[in-house]
N, C-alpha and C positions, 0 to 999 in steps of 0.2 A: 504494500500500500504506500502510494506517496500520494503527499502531502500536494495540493494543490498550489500553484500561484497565487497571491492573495487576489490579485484584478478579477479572475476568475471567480474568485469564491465572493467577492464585491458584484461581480455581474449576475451568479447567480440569487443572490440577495434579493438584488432588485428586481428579477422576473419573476420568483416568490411573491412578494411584496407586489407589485403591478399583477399579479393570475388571481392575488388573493383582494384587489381591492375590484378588479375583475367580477370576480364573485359575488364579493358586495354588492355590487352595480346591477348584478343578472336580479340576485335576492329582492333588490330596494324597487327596479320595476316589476318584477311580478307581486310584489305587493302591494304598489302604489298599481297596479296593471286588478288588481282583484278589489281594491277599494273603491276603483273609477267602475266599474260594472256593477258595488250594491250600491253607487250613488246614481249611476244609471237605473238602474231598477228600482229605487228609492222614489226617482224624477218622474219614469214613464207611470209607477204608481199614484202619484200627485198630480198627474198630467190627465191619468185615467177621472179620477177624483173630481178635476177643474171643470171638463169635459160639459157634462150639463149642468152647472153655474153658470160657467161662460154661454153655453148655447142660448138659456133662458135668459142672461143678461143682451145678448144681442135680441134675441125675440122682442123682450121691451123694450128694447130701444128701438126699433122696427116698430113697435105699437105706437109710442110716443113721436116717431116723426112721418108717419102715415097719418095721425090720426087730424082731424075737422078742427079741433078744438085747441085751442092756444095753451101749449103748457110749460110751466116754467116752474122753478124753485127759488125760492130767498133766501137767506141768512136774515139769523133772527134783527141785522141793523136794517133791515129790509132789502139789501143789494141781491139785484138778479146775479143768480147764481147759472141758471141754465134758461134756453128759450128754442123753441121746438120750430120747425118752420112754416106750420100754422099759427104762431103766435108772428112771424115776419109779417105774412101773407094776411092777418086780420089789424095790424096795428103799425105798421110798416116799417118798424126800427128792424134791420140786420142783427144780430144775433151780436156782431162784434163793438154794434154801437149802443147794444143796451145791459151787455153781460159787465157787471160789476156798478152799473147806476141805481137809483133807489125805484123800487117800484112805485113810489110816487109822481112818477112822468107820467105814469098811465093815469092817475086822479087829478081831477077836475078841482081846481081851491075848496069849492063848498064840500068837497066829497073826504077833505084832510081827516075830519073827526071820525069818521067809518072804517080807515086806514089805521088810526090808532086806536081804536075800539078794539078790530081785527088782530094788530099787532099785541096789545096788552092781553087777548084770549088767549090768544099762542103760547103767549108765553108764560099765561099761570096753567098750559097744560087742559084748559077744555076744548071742548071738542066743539068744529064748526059745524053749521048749515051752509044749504045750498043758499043762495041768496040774488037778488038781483039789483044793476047799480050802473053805472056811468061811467066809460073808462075813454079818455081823450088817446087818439091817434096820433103818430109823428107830424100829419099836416092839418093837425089841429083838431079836426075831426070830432064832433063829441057822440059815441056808438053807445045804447044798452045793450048790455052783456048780463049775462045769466054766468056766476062764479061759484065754484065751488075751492074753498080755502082747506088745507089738511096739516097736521102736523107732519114733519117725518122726526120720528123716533130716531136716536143713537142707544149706543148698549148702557148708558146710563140713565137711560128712558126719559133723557131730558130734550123738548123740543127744539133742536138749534136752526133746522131748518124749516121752513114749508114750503108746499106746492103748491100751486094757484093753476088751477083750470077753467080756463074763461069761453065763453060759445056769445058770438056774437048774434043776436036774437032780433 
């Protein structure tokens, strides 16, 4: 037996050393390789899951911009939150010129008190009727409308928004 040159036994060092971190490498993707498959299976799971939420969220939203009748929502400071395109088409503001104004461009001065009657029910939590009332047009316009006001709930079942469904009559 002899003894090796040291360079040699230095070279083989290193190819040890590189076969074994080699290794490691083969190890680290087949387990990052088996982690990425139960978060795929985890996702298509969730994906399955989402599947008719989202179908029936698209559905209403298909109800709501098909539908005759002006619909919108507000925050409880009164600012249009959403406006449907029968709500364009009955009262003439575009959707991007009236989303975030007070729903008080649609009332008429005298009609201010009805608006705050409305907004103060809202917001101790009772419940509306249908009602009928006076709502002014972008070109001034003064239309009867037949309104139905609603609260929407959040998970703290407190009313921060409502709907307002208006049919011009």
């Amino acid at each position: 037996y002899h003894c090796r040159p040291p360079f040699i036994i230095e070279q083989s060092k290193k190819r040890v050393l590189s076969g074994a971190l080699l290794i490691g490498e083969i190890v680290a993707r087949r387990r990052s390789k088996i982690e990425i498959q139960k978060l795929n299976s985890l996702l298509k799971d969730r994906i399955i899951e989402l599947e008719p939420a989202e179908r029936e969220k698209l559905k209403l939203a298909d109800i709501v911009n098909q539908s005759d009748d002006a619909i919108m929502s507000c925050d409880d400071n009164t600012n249009v939150l959403s406006w449907n395109k029968a709500a364009e088409r009955i009262y003439g503001y575009l959707a991007e010129e009236i989303i975030g104004k007070s729903i008080y461009i649609l009332t008429p001065k005298i009609q201010q008190e009805e608006i705050d009657y409305l907004t103060q029910r809202l917001q101790s939590g009772k419940p509306l009727i249908q009602y009928e009332t006076y709502h002014t047009k972008k070109d001034g316009q003064v239309i009867p409308v037949s309104v139905t006001v609603s609260a929407i709930r959040n998970d703290s079942d407190a009313p921060p928004e409502w709907s307002l469904i208006s049919r011009d009559i």
